[in-house]
Short mmCIF file of the C-alpha atoms (twelve columns), coordinates in Angstrom:
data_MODEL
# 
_entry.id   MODEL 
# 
loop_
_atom_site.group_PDB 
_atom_site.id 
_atom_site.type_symbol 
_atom_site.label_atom_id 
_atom_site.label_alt_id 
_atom_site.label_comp_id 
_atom_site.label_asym_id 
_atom_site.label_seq_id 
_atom_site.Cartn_x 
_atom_site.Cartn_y 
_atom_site.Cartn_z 
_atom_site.pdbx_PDB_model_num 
ATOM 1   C CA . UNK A 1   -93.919  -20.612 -9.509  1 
ATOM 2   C CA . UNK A 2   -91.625  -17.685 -7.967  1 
ATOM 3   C CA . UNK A 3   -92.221  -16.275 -4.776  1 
ATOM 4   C CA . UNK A 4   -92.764  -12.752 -6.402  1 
ATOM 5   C CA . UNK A 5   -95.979  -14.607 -8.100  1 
ATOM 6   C CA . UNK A 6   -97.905  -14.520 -4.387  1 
ATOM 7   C CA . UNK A 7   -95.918  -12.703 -2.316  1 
ATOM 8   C CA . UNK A 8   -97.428  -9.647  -0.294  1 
ATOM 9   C CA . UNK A 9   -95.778  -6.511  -2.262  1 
ATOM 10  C CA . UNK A 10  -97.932  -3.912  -0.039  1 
ATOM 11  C CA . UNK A 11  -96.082  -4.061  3.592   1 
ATOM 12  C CA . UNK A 12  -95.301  -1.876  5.833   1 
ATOM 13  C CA . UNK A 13  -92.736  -1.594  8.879   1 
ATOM 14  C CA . UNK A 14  -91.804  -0.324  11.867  1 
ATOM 15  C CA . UNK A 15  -88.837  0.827   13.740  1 
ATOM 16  C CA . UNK A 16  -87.101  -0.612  17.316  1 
ATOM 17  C CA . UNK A 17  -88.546  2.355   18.388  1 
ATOM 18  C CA . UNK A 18  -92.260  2.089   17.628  1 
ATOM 19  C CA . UNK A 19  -94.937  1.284   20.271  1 
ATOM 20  C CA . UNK A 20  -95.949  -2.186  20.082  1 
ATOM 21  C CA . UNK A 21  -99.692  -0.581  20.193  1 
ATOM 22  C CA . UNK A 22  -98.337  1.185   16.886  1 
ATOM 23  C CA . UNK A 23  -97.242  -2.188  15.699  1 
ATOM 24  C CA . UNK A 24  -100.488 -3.653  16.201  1 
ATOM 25  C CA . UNK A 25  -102.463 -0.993  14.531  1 
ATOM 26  C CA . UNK A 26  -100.363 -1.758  10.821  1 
ATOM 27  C CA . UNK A 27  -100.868 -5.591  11.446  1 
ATOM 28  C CA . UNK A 28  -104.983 -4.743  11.607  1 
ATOM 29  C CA . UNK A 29  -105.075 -2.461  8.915   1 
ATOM 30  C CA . UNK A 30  -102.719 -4.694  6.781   1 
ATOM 31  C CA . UNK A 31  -104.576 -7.703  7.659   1 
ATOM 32  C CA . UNK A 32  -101.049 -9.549  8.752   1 
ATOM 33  C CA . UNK A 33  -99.787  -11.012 11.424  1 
ATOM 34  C CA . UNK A 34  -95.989  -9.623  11.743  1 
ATOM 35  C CA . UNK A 35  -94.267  -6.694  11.163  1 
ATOM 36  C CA . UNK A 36  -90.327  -6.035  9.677   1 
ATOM 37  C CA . UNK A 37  -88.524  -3.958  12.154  1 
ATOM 38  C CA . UNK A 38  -85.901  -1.825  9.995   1 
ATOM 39  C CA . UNK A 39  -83.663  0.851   10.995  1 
ATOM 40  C CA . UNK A 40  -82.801  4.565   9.924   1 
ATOM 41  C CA . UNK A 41  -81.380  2.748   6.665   1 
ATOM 42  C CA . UNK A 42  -84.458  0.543   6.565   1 
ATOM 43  C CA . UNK A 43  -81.996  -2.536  7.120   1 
ATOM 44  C CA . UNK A 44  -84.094  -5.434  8.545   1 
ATOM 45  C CA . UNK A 45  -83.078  -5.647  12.053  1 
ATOM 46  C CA . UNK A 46  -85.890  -8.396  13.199  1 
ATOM 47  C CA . UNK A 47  -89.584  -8.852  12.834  1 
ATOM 48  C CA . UNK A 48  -92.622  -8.290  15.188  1 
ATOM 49  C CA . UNK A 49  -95.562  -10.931 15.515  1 
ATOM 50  C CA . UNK A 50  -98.909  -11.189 16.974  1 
ATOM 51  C CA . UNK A 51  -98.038  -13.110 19.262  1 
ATOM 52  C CA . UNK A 52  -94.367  -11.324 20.201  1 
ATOM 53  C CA . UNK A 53  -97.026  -8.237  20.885  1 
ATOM 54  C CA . UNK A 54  -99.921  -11.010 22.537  1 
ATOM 55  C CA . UNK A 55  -97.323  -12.264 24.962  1 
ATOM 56  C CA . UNK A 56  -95.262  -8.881  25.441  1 
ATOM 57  C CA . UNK A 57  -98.852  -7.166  26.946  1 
ATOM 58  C CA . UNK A 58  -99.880  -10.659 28.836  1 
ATOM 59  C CA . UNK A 59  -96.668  -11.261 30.455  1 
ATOM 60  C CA . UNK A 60  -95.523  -7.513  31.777  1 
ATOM 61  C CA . UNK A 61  -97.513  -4.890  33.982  1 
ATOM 62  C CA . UNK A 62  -97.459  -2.855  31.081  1 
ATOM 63  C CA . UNK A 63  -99.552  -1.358  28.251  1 
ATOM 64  C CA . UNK A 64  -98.852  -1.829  24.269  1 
ATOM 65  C CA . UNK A 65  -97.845  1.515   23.950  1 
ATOM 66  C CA . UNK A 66  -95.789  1.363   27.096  1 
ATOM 67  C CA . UNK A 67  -93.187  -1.782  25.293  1 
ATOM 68  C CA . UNK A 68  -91.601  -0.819  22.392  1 
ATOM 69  C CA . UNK A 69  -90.608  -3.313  19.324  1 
ATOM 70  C CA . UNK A 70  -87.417  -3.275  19.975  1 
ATOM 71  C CA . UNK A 71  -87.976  -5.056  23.211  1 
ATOM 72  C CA . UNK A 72  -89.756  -7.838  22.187  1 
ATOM 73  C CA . UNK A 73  -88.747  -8.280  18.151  1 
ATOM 74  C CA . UNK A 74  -86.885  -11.808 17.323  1 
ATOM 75  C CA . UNK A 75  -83.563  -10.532 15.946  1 
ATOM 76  C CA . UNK A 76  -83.825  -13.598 13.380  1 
ATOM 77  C CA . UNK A 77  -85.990  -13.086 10.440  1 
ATOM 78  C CA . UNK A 78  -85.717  -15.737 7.752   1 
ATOM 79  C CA . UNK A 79  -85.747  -14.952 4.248   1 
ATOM 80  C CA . UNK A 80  -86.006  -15.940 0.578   1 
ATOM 81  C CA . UNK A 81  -85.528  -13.970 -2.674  1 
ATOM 82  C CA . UNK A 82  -88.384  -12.414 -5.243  1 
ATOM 83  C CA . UNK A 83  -87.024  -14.616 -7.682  1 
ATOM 84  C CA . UNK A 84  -87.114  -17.793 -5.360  1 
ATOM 85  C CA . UNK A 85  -88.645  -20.803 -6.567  1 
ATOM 86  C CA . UNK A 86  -91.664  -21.421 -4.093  1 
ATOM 87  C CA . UNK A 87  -90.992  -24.805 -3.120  1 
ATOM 88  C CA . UNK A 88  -86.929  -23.944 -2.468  1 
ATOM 89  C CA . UNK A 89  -88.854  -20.748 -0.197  1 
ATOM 90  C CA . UNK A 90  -91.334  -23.483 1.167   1 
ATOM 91  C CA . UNK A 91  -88.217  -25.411 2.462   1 
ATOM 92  C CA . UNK A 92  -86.756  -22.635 4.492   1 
ATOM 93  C CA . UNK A 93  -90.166  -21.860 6.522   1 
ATOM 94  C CA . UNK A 94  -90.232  -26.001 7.163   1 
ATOM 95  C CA . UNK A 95  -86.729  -26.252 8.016   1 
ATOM 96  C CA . UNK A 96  -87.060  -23.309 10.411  1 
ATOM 97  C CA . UNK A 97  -91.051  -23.752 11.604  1 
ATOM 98  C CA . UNK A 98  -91.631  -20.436 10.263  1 
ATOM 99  C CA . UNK A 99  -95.253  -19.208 8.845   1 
ATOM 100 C CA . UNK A 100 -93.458  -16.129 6.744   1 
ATOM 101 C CA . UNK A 101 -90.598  -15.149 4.982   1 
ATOM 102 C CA . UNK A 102 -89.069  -11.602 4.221   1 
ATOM 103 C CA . UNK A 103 -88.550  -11.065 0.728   1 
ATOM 104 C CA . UNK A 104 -85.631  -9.219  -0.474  1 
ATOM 105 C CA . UNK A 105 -84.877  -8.062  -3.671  1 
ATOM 106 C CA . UNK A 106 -81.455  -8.574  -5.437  1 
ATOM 107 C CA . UNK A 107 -80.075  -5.498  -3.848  1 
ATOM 108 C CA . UNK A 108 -81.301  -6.966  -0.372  1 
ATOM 109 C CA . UNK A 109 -83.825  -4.691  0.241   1 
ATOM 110 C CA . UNK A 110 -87.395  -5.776  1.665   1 
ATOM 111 C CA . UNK A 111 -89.581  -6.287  -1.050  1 
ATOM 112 C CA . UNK A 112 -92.219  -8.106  0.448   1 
ATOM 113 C CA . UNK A 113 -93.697  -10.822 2.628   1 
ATOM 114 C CA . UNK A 114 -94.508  -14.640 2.025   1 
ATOM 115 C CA . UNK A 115 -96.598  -16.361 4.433   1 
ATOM 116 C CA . UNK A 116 -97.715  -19.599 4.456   1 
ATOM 117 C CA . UNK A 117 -101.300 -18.280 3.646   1 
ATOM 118 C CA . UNK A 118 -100.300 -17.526 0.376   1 
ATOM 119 C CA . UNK A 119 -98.694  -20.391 -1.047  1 
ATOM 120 C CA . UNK A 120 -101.907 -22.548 0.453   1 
ATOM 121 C CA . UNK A 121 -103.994 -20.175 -1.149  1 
ATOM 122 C CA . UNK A 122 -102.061 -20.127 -4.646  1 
ATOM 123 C CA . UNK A 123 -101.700 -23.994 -4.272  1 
ATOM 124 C CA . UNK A 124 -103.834 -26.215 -6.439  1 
ATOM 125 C CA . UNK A 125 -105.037 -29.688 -6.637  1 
ATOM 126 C CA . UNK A 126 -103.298 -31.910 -8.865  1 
ATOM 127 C CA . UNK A 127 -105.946 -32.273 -11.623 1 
ATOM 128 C CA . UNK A 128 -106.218 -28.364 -11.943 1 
ATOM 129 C CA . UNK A 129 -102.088 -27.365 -11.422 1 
ATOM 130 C CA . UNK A 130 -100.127 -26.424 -14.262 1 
ATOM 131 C CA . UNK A 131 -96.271  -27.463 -14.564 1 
ATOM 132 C CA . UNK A 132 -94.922  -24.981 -11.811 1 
ATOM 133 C CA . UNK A 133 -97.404  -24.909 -9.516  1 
ATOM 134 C CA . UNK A 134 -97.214  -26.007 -5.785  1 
ATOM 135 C CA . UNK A 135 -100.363 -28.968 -4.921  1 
ATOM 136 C CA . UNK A 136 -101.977 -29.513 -2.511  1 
ATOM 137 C CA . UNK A 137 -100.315 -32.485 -1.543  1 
ATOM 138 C CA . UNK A 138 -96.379  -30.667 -1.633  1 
ATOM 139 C CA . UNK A 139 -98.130  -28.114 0.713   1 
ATOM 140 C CA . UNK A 140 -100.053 -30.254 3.780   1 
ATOM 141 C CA . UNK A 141 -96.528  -31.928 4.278   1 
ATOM 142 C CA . UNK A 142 -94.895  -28.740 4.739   1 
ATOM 143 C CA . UNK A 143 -97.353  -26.994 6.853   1 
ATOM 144 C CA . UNK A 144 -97.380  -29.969 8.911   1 
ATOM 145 C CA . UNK A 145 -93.364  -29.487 9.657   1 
ATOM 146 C CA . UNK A 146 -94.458  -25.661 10.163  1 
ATOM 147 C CA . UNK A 147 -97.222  -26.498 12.886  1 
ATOM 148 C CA . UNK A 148 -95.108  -29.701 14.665  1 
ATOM 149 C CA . UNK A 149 -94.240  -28.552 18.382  1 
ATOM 150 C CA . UNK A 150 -90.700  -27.551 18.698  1 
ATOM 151 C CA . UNK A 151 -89.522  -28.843 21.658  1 
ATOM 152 C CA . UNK A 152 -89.691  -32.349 22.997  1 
ATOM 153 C CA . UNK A 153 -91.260  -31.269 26.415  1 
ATOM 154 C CA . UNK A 154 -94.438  -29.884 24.653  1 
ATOM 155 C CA . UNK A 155 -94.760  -32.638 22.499  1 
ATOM 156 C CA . UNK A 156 -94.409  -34.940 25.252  1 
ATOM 157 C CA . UNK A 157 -97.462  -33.030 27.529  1 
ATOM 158 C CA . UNK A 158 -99.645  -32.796 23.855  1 
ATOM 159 C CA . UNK A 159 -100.666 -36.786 24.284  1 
ATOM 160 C CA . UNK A 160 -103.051 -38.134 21.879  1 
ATOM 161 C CA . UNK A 161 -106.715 -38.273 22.204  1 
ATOM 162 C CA . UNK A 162 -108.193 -42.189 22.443  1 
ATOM 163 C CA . UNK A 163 -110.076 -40.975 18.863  1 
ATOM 164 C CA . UNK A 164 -106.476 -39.874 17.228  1 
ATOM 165 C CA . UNK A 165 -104.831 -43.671 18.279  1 
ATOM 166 C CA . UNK A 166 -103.085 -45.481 15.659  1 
ATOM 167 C CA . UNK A 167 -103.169 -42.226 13.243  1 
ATOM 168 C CA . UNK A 168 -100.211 -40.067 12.093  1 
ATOM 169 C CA . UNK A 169 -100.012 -36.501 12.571  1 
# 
């Protein structure tokens, strides 16, 4: 399966300059939860999330529309290609603890957006998948490396509940 099988085609973006209230407004009506930051030359210059925009409004004495994108975007976007096998795509998000990938076309040009969502959603189980498709059981390992803590001090003050002994996350 490529990633240009279940990729989001339909995106839109913003620039450093947009309001993050702007920003929040094409993540409802898009039903997403990040937005490419491009420039004049719609180059990718970084991405804005839900929670970039969650934390920018709880953490400043400011409104949305007061903080612009370019203040709070993460520089670092991770991508994959439209012609990407899934599972090499599925790799990079694990490898990185990402939830979504830009997509670029062969020109490097944003095509698109994978999240996690959709390969879960276009995974099947094993008695139903056809040769190329992602299972179930390729995907839970993955989003598992995805959802894992980052950094050694929050893992350390997650503990485990009495009812989660002896089991593997």
């Amino acid at each position: 399966m490529k990633v240009s099988d279940i990729c989001s085609r339909d995106i839109r973006f913003c620039t450093p300059d947009t309001n993050l209230a702007e920003a929040a407004s094409i993540m409802w009506e898009q039903d997403c939860g990040i937005v490419p930051v491009v420039d004049e030359k719609k180059n990718v210059k970084g991405v804005v999330t839900d929670r970039d925009i969650c934390m920018a409004v709880a953490t400043r004495s400011l409104l949305a529309s007061q903080i612009t994108a370019s203040q709070v975007m993460n520089g670092k976007s991770y991508t994959c290609r439209l012609n990407d096998d899934l599972r090499t795509a599925m790799r990079t998000m694990a490898e990185n603890s990402v939830r979504r990938l830009l997509v670029l076309n062969d020109a490097g040009e944003l095509s698109g957006v994978l999240s996690l969502t959709d390969a879960i959603l276009a995974s099947k189980d094993s008695k139903s998948a056809r040769t190329g498709d992602m299972t179930w059981a390729e995907v839970v390992p993955i989003v598992g490396a995805i959802c894992r803590p980052r950094n050694t001090e929050a893992k350390a003050s997650m503990g485990r509940s009495p009812a989660l002994a002896g089991t593997h996350a």
